[in-house]
OpenMM code with the backbone's topology and positions (N, CA, C; nanometers):
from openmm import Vec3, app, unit

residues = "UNK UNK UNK UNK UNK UNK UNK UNK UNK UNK UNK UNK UNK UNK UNK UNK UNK UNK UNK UNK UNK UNK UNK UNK UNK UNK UNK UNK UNK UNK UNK UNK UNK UNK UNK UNK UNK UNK UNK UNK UNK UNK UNK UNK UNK UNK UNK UNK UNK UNK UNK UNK UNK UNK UNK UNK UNK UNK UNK UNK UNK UNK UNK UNK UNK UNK UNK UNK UNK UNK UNK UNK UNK UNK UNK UNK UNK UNK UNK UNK UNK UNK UNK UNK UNK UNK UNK UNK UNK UNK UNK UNK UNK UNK UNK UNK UNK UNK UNK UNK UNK UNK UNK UNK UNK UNK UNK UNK UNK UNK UNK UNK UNK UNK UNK UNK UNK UNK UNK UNK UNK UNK UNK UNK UNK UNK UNK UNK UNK UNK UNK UNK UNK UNK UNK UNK UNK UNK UNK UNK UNK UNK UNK UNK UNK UNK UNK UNK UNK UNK UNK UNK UNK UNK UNK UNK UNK UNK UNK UNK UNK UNK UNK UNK UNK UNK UNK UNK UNK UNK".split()
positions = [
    Vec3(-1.2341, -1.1629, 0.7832),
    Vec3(-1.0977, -1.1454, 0.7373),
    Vec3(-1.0965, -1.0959, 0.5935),
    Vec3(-1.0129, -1.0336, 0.6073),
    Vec3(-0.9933, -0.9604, 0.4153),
    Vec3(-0.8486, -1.0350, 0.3430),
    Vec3(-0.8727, -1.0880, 0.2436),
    Vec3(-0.7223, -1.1673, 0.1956),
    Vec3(-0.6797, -1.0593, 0.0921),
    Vec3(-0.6073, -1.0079, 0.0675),
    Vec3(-0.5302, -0.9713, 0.0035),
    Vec3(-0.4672, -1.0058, -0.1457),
    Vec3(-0.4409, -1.0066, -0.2635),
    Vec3(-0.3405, -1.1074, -0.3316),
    Vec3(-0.3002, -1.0083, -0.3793),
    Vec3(-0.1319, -0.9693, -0.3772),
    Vec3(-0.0898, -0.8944, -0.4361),
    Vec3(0.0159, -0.9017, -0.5263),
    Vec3(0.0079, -0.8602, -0.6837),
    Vec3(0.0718, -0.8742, -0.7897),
    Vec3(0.1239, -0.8154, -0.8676),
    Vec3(0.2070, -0.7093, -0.9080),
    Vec3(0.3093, -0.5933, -0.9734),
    Vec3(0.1987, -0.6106, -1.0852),
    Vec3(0.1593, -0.7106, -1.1620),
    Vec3(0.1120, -0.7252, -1.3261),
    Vec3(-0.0220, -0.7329, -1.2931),
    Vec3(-0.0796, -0.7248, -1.1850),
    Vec3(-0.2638, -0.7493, -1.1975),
    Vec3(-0.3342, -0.7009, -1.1363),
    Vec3(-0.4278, -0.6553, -1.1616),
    Vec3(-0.5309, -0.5510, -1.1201),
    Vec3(-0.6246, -0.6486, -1.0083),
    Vec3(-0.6713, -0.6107, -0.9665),
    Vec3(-0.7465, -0.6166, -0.7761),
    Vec3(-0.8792, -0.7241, -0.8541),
    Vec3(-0.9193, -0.6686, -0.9266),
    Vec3(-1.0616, -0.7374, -1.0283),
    Vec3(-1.0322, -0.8824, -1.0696),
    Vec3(-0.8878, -0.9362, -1.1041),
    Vec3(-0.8482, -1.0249, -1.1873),
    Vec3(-0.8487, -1.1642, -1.0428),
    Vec3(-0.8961, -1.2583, -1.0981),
    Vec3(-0.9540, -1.3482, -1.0137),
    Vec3(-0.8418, -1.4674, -0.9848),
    Vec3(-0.7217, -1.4756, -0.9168),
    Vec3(-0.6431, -1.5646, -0.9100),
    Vec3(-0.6541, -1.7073, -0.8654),
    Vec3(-0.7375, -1.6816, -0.7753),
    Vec3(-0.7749, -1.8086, -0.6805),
    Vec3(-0.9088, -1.8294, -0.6056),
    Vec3(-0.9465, -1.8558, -0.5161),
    Vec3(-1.0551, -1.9130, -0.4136),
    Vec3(-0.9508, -1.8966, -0.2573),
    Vec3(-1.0536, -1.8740, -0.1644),
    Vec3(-1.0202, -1.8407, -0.0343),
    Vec3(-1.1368, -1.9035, 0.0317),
    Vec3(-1.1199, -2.0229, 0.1406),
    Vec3(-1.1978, -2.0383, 0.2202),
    Vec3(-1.1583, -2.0657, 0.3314),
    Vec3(-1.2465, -1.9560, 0.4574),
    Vec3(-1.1853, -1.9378, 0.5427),
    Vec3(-1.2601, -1.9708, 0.6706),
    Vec3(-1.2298, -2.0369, 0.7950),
    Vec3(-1.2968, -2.1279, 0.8769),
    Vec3(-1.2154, -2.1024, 0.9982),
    Vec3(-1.2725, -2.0270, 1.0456),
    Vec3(-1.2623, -1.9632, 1.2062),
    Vec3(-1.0717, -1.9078, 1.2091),
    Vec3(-1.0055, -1.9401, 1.2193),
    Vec3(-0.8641, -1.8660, 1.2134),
    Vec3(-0.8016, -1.9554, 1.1380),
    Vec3(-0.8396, -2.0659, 1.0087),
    Vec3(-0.7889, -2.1250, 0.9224),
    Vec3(-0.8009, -2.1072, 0.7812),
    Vec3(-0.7222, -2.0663, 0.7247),
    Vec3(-0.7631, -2.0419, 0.6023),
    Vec3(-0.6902, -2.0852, 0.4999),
    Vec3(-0.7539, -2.1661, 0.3959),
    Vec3(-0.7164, -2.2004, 0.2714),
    Vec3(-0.7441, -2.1979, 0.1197),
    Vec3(-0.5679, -2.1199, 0.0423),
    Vec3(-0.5913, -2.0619, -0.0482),
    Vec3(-0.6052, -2.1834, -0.1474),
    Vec3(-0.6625, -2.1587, -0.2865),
    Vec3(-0.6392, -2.2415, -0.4038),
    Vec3(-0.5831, -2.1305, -0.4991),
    Vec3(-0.4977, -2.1068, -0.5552),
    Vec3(-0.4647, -2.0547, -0.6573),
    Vec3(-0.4563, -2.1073, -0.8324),
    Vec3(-0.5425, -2.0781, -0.8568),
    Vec3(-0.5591, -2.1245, -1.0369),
    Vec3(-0.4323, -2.1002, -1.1082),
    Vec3(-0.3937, -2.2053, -1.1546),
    Vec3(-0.2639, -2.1801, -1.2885),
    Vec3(-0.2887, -2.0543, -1.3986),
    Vec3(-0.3245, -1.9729, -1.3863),
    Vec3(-0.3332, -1.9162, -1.5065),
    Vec3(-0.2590, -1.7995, -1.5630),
    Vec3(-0.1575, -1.8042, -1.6082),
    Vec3(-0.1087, -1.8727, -1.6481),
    Vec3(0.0245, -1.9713, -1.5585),
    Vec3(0.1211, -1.8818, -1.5240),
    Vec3(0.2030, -1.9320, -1.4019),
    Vec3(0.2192, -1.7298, -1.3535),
    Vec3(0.2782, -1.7495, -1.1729),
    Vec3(0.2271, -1.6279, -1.1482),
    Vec3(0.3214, -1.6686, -1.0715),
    Vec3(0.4091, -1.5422, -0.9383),
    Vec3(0.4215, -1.5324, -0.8397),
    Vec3(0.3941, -1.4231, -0.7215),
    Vec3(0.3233, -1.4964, -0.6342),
    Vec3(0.2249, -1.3473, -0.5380),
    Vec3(0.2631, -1.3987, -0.4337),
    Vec3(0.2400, -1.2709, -0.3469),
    Vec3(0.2224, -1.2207, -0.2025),
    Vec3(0.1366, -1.2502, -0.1605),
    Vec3(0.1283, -1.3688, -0.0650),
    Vec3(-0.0807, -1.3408, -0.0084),
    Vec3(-0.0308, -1.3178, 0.1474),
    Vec3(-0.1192, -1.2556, 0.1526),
    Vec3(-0.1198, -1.1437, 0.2540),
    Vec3(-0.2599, -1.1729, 0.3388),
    Vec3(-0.2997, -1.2380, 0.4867),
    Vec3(-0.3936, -1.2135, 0.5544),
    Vec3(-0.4115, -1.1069, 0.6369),
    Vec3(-0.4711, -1.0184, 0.6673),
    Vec3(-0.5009, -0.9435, 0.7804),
    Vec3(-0.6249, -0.9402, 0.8045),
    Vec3(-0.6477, -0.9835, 0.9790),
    Vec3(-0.7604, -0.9172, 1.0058),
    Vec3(-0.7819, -0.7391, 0.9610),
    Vec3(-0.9231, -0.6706, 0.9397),
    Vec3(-0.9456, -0.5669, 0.9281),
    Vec3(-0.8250, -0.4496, 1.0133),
    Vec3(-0.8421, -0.4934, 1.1323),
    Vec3(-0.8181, -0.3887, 1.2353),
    Vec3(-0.6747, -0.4085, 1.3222),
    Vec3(-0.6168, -0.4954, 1.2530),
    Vec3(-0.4684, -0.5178, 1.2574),
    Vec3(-0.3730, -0.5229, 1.1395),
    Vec3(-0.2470, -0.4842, 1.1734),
    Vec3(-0.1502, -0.5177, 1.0940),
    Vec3(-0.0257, -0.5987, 1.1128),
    Vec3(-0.1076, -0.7483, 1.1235),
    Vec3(-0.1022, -0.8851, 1.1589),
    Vec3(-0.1008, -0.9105, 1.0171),
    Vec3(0.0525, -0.9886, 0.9709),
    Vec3(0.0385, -1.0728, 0.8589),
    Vec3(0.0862, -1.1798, 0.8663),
    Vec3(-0.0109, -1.3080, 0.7999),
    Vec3(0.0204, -1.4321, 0.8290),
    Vec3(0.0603, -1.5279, 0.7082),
    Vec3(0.1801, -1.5744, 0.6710),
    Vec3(0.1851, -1.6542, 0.5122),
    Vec3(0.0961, -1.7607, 0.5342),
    Vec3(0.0508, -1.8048, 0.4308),
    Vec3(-0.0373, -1.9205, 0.3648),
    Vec3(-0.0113, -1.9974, 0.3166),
    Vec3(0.0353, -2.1412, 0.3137),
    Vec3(0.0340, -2.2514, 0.2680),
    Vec3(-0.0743, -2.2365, 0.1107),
    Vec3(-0.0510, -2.2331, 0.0186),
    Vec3(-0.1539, -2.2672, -0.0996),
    Vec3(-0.0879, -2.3840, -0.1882),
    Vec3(-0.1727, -2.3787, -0.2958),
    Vec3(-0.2093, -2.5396, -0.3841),
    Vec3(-0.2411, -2.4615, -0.4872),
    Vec3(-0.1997, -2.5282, -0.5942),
    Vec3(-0.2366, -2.4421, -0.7132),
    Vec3(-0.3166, -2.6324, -0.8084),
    Vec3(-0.3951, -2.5601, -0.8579),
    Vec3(-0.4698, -2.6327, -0.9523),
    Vec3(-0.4994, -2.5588, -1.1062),
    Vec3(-0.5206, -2.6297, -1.1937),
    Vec3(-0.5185, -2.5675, -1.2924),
    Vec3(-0.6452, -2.5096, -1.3792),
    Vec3(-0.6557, -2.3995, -1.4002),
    Vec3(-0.8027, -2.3579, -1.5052),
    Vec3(-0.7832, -2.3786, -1.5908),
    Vec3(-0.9545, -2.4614, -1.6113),
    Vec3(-0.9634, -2.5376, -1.7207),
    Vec3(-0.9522, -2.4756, -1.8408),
    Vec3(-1.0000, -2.3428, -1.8701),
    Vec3(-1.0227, -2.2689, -1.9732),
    Vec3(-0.9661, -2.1060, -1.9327),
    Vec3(-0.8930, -2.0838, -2.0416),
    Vec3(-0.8552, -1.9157, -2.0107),
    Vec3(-0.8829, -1.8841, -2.1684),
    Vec3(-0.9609, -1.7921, -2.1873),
    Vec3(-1.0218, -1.7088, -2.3164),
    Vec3(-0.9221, -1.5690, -2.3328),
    Vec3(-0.8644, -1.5560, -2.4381),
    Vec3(-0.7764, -1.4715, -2.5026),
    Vec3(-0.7295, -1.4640, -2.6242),
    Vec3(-0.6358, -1.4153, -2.6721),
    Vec3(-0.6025, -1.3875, -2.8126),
    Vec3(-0.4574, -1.5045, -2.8825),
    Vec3(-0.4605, -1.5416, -2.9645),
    Vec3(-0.3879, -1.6122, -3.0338),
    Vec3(-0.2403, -1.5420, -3.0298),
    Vec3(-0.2415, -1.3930, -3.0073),
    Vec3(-0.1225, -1.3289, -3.0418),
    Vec3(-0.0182, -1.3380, -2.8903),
    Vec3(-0.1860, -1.3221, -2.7619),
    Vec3(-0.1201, -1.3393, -2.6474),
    Vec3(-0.0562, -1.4740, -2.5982),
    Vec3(-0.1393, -1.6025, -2.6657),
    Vec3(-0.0867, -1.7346, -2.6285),
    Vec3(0.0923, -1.7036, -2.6774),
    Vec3(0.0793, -1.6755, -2.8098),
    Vec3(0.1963, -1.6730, -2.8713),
    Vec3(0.3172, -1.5768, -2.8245),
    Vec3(0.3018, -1.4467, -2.7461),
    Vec3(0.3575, -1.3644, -2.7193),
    Vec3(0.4081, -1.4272, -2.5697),
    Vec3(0.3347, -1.5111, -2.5447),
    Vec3(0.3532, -1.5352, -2.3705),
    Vec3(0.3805, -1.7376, -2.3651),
    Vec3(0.4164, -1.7995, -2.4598),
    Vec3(0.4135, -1.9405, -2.5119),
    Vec3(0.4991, -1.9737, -2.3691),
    Vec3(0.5825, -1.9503, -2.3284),
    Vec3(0.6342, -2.0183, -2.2017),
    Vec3(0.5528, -2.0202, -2.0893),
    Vec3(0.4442, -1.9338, -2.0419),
    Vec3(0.3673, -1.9143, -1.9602),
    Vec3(0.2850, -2.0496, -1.9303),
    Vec3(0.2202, -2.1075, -2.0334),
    Vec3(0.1185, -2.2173, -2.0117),
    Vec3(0.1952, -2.3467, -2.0542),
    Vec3(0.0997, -2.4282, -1.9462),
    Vec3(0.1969, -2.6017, -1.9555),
    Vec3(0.1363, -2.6482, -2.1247),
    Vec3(0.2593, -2.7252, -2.1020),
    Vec3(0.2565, -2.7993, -2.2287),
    Vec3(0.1546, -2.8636, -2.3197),
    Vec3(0.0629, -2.9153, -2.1618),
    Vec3(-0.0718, -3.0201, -2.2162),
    Vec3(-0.1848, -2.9898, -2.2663),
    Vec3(-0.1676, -2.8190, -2.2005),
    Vec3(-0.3029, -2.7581, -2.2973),
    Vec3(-0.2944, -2.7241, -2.4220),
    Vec3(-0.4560, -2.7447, -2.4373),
    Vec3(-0.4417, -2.7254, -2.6062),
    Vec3(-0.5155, -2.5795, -2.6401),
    Vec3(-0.4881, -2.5340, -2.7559),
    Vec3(-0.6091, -2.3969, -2.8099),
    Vec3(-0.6977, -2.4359, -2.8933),
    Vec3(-0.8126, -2.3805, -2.8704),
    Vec3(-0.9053, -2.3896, -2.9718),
    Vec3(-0.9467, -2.2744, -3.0386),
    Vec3(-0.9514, -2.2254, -3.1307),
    Vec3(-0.9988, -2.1585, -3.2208),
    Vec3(-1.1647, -2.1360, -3.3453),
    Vec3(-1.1796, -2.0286, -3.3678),
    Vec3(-1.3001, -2.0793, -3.4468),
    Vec3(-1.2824, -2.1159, -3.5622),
    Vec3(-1.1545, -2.1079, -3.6814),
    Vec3(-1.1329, -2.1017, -3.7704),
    Vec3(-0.9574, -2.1059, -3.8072),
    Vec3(-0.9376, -2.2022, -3.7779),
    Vec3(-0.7918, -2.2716, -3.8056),
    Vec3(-0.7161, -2.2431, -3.9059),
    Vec3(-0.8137, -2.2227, -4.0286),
    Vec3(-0.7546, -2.2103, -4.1983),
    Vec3(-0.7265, -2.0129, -4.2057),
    Vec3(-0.7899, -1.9221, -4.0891),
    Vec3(-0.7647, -1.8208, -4.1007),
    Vec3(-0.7378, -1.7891, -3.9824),
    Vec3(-0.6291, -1.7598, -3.8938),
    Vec3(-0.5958, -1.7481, -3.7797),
    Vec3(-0.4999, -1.6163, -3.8044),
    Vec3(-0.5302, -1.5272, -3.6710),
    Vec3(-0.4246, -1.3909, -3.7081),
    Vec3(-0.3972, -1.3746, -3.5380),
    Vec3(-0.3261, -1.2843, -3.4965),
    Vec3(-0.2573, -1.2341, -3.3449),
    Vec3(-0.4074, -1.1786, -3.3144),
    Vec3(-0.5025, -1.1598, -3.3613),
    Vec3(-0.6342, -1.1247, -3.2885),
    Vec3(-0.7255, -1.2329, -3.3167),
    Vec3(-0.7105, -1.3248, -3.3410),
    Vec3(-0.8139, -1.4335, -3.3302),
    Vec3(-0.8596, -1.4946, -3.2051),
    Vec3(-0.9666, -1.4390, -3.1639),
    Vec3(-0.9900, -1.5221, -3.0209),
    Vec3(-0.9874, -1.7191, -3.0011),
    Vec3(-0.9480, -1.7197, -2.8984),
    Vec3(-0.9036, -1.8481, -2.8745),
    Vec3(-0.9109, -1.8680, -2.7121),
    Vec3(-0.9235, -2.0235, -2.6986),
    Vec3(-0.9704, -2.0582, -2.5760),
    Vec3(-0.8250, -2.1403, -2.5572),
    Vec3(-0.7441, -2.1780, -2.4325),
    Vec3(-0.6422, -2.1928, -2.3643),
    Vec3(-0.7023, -2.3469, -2.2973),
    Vec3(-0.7128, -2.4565, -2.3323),
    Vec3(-0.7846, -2.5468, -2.2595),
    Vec3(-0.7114, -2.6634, -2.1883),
    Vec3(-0.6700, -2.7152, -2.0328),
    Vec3(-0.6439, -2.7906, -2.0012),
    Vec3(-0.7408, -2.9357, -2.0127),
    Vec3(-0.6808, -3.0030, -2.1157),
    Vec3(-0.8153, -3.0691, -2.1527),
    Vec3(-0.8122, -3.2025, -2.0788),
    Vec3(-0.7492, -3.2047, -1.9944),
    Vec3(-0.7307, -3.3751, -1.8901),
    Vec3(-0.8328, -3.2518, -1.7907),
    Vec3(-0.8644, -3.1617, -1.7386),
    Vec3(-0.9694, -3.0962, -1.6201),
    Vec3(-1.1220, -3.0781, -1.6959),
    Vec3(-1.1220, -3.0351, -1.8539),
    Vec3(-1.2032, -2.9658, -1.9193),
    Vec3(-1.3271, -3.0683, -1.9144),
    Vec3(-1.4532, -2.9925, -1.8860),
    Vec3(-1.6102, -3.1038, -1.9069),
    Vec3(-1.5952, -3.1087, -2.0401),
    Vec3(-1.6233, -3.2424, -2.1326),
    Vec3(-1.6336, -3.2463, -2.2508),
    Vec3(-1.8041, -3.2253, -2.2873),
    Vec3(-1.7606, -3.1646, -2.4214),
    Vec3(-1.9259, -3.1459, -2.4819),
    Vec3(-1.9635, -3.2805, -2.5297),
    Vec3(-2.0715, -3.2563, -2.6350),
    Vec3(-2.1613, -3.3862, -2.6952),
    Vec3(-2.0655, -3.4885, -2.7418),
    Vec3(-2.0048, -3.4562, -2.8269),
    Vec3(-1.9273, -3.5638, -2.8928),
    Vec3(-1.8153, -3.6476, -2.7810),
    Vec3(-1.8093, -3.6125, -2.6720),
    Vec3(-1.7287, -3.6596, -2.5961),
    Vec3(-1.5674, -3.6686, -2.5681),
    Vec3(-1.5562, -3.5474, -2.6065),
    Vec3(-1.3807, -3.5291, -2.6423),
    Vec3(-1.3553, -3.3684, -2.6584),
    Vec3(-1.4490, -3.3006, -2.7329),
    Vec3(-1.4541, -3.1411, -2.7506),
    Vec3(-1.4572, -3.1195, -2.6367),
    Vec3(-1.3670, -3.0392, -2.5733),
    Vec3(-1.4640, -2.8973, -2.4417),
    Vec3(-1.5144, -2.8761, -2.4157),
    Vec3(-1.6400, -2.8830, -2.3353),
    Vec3(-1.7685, -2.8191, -2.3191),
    Vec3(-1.7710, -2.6531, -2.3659),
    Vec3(-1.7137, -2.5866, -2.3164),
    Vec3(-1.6478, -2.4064, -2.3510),
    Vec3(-1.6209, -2.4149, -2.4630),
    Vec3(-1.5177, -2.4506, -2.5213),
    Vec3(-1.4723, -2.4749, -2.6725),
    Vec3(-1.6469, -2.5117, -2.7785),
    Vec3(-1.6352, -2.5857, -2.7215),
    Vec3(-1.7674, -2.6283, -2.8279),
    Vec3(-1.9368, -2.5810, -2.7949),
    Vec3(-1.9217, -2.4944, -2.6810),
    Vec3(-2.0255, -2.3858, -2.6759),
    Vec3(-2.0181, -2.2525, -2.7620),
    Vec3(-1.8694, -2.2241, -2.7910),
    Vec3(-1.8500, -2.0723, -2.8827),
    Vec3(-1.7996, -2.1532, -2.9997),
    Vec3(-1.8089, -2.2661, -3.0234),
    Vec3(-1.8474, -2.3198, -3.1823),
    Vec3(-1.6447, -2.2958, -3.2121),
    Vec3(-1.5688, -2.3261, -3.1036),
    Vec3(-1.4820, -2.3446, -3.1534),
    Vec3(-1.3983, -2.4991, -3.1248),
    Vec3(-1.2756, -2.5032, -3.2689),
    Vec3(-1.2593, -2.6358, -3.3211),
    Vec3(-1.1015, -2.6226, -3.2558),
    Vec3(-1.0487, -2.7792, -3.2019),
    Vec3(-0.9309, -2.7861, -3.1615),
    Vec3(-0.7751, -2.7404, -3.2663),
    Vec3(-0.7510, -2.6896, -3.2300),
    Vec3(-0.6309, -2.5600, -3.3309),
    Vec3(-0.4621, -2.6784, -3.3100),
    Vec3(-0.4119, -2.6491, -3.1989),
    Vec3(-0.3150, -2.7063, -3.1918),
    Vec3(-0.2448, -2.7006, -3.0151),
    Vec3(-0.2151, -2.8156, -2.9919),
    Vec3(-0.1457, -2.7769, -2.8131),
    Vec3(-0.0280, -2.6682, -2.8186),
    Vec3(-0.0332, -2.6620, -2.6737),
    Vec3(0.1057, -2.5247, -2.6630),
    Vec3(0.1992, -2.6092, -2.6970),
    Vec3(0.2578, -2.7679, -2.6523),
    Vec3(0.3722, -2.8009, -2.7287),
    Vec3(0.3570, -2.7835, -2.8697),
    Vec3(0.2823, -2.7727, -2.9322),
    Vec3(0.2974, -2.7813, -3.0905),
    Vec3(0.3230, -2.6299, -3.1224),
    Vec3(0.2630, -2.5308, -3.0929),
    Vec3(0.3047, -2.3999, -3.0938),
    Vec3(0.4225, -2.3896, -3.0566),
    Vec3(0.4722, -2.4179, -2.9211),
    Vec3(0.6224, -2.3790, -2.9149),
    Vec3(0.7082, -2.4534, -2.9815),
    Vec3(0.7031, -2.5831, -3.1122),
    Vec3(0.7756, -2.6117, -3.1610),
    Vec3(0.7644, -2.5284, -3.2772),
    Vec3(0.6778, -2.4761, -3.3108),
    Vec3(0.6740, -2.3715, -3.3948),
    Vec3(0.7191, -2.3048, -3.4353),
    Vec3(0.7218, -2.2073, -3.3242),
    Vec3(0.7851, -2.0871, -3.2871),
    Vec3(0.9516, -2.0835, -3.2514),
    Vec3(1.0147, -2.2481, -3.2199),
    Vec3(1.1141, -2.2331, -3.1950),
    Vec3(1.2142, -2.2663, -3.3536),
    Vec3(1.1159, -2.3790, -3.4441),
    Vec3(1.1418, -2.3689, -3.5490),
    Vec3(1.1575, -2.2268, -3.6479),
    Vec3(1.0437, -2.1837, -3.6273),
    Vec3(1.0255, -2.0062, -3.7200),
    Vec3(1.1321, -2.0007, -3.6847),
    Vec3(1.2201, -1.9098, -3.5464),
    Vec3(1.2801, -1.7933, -3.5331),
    Vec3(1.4399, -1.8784, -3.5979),
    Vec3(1.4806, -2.0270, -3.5476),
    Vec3(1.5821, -2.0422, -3.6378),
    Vec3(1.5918, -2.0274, -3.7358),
    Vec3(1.5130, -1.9807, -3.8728),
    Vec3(1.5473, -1.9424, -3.9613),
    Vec3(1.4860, -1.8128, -4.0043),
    Vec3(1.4134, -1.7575, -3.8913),
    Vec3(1.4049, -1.5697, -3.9369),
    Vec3(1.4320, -1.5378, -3.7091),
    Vec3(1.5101, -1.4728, -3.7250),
    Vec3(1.4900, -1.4243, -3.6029),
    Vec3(1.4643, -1.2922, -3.5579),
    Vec3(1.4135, -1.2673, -3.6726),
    Vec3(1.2871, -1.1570, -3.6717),
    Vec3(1.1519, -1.1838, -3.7022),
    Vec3(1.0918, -1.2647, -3.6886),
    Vec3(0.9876, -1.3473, -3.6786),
    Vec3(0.8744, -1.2467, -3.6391),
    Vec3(0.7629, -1.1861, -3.7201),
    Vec3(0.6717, -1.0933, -3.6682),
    Vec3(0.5725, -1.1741, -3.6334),
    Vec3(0.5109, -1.1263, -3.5339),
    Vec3(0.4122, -1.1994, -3.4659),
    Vec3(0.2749, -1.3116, -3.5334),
    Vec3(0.2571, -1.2143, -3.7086),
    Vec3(0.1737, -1.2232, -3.8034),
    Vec3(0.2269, -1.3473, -3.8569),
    Vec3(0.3660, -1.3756, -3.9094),
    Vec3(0.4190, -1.4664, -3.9515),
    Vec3(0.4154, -1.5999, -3.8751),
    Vec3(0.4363, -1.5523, -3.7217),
    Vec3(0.4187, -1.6614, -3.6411),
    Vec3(0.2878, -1.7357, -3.6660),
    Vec3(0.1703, -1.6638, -3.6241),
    Vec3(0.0308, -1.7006, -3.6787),
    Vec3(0.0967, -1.7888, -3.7638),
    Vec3(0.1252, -1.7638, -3.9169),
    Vec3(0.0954, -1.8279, -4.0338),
    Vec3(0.1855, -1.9254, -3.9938),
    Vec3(0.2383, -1.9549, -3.9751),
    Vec3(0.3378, -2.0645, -3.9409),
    Vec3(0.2441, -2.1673, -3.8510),
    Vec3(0.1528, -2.1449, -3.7719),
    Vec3(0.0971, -2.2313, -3.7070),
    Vec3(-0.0084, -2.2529, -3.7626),
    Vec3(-0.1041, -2.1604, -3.8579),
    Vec3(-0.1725, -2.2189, -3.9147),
    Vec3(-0.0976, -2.3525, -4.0481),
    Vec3(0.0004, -2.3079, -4.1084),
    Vec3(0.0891, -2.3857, -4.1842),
    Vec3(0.1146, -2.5352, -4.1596),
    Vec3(0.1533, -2.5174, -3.9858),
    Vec3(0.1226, -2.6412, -3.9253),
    Vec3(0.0089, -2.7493, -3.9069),
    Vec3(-0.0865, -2.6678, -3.8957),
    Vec3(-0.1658, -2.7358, -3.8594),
    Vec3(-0.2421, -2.7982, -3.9956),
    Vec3(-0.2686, -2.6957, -4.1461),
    Vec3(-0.2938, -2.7344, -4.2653),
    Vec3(-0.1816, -2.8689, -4.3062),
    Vec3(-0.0501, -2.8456, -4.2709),
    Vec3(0.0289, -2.9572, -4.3567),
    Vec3(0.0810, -3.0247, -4.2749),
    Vec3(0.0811, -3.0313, -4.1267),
    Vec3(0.1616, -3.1380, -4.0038),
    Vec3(0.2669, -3.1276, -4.0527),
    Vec3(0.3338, -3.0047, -4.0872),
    Vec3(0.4635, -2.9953, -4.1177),
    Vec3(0.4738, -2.8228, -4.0554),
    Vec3(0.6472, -2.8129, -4.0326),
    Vec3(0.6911, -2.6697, -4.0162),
    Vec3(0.6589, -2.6084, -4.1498),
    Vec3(0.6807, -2.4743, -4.1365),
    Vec3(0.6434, -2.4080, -4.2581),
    Vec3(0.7795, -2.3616, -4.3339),
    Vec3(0.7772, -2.4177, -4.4593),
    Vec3(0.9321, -2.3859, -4.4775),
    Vec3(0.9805, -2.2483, -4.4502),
    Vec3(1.1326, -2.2788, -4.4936),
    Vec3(1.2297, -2.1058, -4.4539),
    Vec3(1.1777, -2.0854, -4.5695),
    Vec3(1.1513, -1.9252, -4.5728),
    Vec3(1.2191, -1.8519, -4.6790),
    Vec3(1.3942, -1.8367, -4.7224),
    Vec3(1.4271, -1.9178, -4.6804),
    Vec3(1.5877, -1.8972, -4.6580),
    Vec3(1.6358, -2.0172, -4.7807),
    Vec3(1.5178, -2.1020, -4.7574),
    Vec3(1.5925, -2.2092, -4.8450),
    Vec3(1.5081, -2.2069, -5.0102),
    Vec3(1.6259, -2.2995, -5.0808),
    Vec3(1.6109, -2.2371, -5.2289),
    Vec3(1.5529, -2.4116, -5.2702),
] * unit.nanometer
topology = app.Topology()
chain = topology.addChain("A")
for resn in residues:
    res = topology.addResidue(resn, chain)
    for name in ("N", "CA", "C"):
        topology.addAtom(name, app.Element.getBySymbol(name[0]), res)
């Protein structure tokens, strides 16, 4: 059988889920990553027989990307994950960063880091709730908020456990 997953935003290469399939039963897992909605589509080869699928979504532990994309896409990922970063005190919209559900994540040595996170030597940055309070703070007082600023605002956060003040106020 050939499964199909089909998605307006994702290329054929991009790995959504797991398929295992057992004589005319088949079951999908689809990975959270971030949140998605698809078509799955079974056909045998030599028909155009389509059958819907019952799936289950579980969540990946780790998604590797850019600080600008967490931030550009902040509604996308649940609340509980956190980012890690290599360098907290200098963070920009291209700083690579790891996306970590850390209640699924293997922890490394110290027993609490990531295993992933703390293989590319990076340090816990801040959860997506703390970013999107961020970000919802920034834009009330610039709602032109450039992406760069956003950065600094979360690094701001994370240096002083505080929002980063307005420029607005005197």
């Amino acid at each position: 059988m050939v499964v199909v997953i089909d998605h307006v935003d994702w290329t054929p290469e991009f790995s959504i889920g797991e398929v295992t399939i057992n004589g005319n039963a088949a079951e999908v897992t689809l990975f959270g990553i971030p949140v998605f909605q698809a078509t799955l589509l079974i056909k045998p080869p030599s028909h155009n027989h389509q059958q819907t699928v019952q799936s289950k979504t579980r969540p990946a532990p780790v998604i590797e990307t850019t600080l600008g994309e967490v931030l550009s896409d902040i509604d996308l990922f649940p609340l509980r994950n956190w980012v890690f970063v290599r360098d907290a005190k200098c963070v920009s919209s291209a700083s690579s960063c790891l996306v970590v559900d850390t209640t699924d994540a293997e922890t490394g040595s110290d027993g609490f880091t990531p295993f992933e996170a703390e293989k590319r030597q990076m340090a816990e940055f801040l959860s997506i709730q703390d970013l999107k309070d961020v970000i919802e703070v920034l834009e009330l007082s610039n709602r032109d908020a450039t992406m760069e600023l956003k950065c600094s605002a979360a690094a701001y956060y994370f240096e002083n456990d505080a929002f980063m003040p307005s420029s607005n106020s005197a």
